[in-house]
N, C-alpha and C positions, 0 to 999 in steps of 0.2 A: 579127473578134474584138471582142467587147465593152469597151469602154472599163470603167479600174476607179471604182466610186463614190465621187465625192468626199468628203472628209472634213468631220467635223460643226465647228461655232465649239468646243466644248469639247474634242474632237478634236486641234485645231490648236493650242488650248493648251496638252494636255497635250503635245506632242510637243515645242513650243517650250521648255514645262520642261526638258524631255529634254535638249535642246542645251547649256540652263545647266549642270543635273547630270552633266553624264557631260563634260564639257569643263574645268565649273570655270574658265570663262574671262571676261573683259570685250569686251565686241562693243559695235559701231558699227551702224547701224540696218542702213547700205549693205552692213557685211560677214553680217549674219543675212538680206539678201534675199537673198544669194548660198548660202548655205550651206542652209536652211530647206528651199528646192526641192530641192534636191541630196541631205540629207538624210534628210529627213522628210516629203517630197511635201508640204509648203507652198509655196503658190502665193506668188511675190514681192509681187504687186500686194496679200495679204492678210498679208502680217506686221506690218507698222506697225500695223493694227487688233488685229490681236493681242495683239502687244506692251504694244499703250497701257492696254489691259485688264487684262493683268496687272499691268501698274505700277500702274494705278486701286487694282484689287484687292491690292496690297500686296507681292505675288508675286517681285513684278521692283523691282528697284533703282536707280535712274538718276541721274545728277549731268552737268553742265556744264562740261568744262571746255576754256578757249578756246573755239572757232567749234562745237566739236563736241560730241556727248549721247553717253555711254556707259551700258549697261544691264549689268546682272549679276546672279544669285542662285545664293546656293550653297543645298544643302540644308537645315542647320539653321534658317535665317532664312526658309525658304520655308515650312517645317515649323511652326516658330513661328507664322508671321504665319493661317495656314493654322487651326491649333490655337485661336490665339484668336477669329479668324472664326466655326471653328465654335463657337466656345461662346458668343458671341455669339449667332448665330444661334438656336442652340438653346435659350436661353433666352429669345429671342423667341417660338417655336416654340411652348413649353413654355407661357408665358404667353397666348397665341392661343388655344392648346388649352385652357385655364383658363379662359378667357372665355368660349369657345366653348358650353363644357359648361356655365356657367351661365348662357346664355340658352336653349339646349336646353329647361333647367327651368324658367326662367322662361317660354317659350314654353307647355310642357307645361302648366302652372299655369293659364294664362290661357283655356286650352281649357275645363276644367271649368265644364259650366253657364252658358256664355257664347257668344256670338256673335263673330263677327272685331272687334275693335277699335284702333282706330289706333295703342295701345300695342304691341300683339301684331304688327300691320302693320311700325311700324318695326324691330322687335327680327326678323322675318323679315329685313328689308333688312338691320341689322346683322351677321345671322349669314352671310347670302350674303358678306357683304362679310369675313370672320373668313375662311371658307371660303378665299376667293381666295388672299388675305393668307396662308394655310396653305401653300397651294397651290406660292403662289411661293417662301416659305419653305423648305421641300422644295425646290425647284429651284435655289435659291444653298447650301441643304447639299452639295447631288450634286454642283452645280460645284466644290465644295470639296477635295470628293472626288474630284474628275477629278484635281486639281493635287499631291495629296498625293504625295511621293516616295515613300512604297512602292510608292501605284497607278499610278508612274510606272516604277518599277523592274522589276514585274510585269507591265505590258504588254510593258517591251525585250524582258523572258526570253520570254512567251508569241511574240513576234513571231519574235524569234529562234527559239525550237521550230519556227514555222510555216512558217519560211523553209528551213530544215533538211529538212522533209520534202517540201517541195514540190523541193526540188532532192534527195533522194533518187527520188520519182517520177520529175524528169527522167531522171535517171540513166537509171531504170529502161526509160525510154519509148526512149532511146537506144541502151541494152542491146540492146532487144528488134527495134529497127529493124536495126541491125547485124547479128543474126541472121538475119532474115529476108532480109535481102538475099544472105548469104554460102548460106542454106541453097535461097531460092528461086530467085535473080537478080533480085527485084523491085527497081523505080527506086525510089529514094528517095518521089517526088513523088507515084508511086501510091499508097503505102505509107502516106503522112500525107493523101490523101485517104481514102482507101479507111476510116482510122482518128478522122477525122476532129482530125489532127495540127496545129494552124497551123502554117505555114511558118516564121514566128519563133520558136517553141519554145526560149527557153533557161534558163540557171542565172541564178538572183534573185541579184545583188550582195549 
């Protein structure tokens, strides 16, 4: 049976929201490596990176006191921090995207009735370089958007729905062995070969 694919860095983060949101508690680095696996299939040895990320990123909360570091986020303050990230962001975005387009046309300009010239040259290199800077821009909105408590709330319910049917299926698969065994006298162990059943087959927690 195929192992399941591990989860992505934005992945791991939104699920660590999860813990925050749906706990509403203060943790200790030691009690989220114990909980995270258990969880939310994060791996212990990757929650500290995690973690620190989102504290970088605003997300997470932490203070000192005594010997020990407590982290915490409730929703509003994640939503917040979150909210002004992206309009940050997007106003960098937005700005890029205003540059962008007026080297576009100065590029364009420069073509007319002319040959490549080292102005046209560099304004190529600068727009490559706009591009990227676009690029990456997009890619810390999305992350933004990983962490948002709705799209956190909305993965629980989807995960939950998914979970639900697949232990209906069980159910089902269980039904059907039951039967066949009471209707045919088939062994169990032919039955999940013949069906190509794993032997571990059971109900998702």
């Amino acid at each position: 049976q195929s192992k399941k694919k591990g989860l992505s860095f934005e992945e791991k983060r939104a699920r660590m929201m999860e813990i925050f949101f749906e706990t509403k508690d203060v943790f200790q680095l030691k009690d989220l490596e114990k909980i995270a696996p258990k969880e939310k299939g994060i791996t212990s040895m990757s929650v500290k990176e995690i973690l620190q990320s989102l504290v970088d990123d605003g997300m997470v909360d932490t203070d000192r006191i005594g010997t020990s570091n407590y982290f915490w986020a409730f929703p509003s303050k994640a939503l917040h921090a979150r909210k002004r990230k992206l309009e940050e962001l997007e106003s960098q975005f937005a700005e890029s995207s205003q540059k962008k387009e007026t080297l576009q046309k100065s590029i364009e300009k420069s073509k007319i009735g002319r040959e490549d010239t080292r102005e046209r040259a560099a304004l190529l290199e600068e727009l490559a370089t706009l591009r990227q800077k676009k690029e990456q821009l997009k890619a810390e909105i999305d992350k933004y958007r990983e962490c948002d408590p709705d799209v956190v709330e909305e993965m629980r319910q989807t995960n939950q729905v998914a979970k639900e049917a697949a232990n209906r299926w069980t159910d089902n698969i269980f039904s059907i062995k039951s039967w066949a065994k009471r209707k045919f006298g088939f062994e169990e162990s032919r039955i999940d070969k013949g069906f190509g059943i794993p032997e571990d087959l059971d109900y998702i927690d």
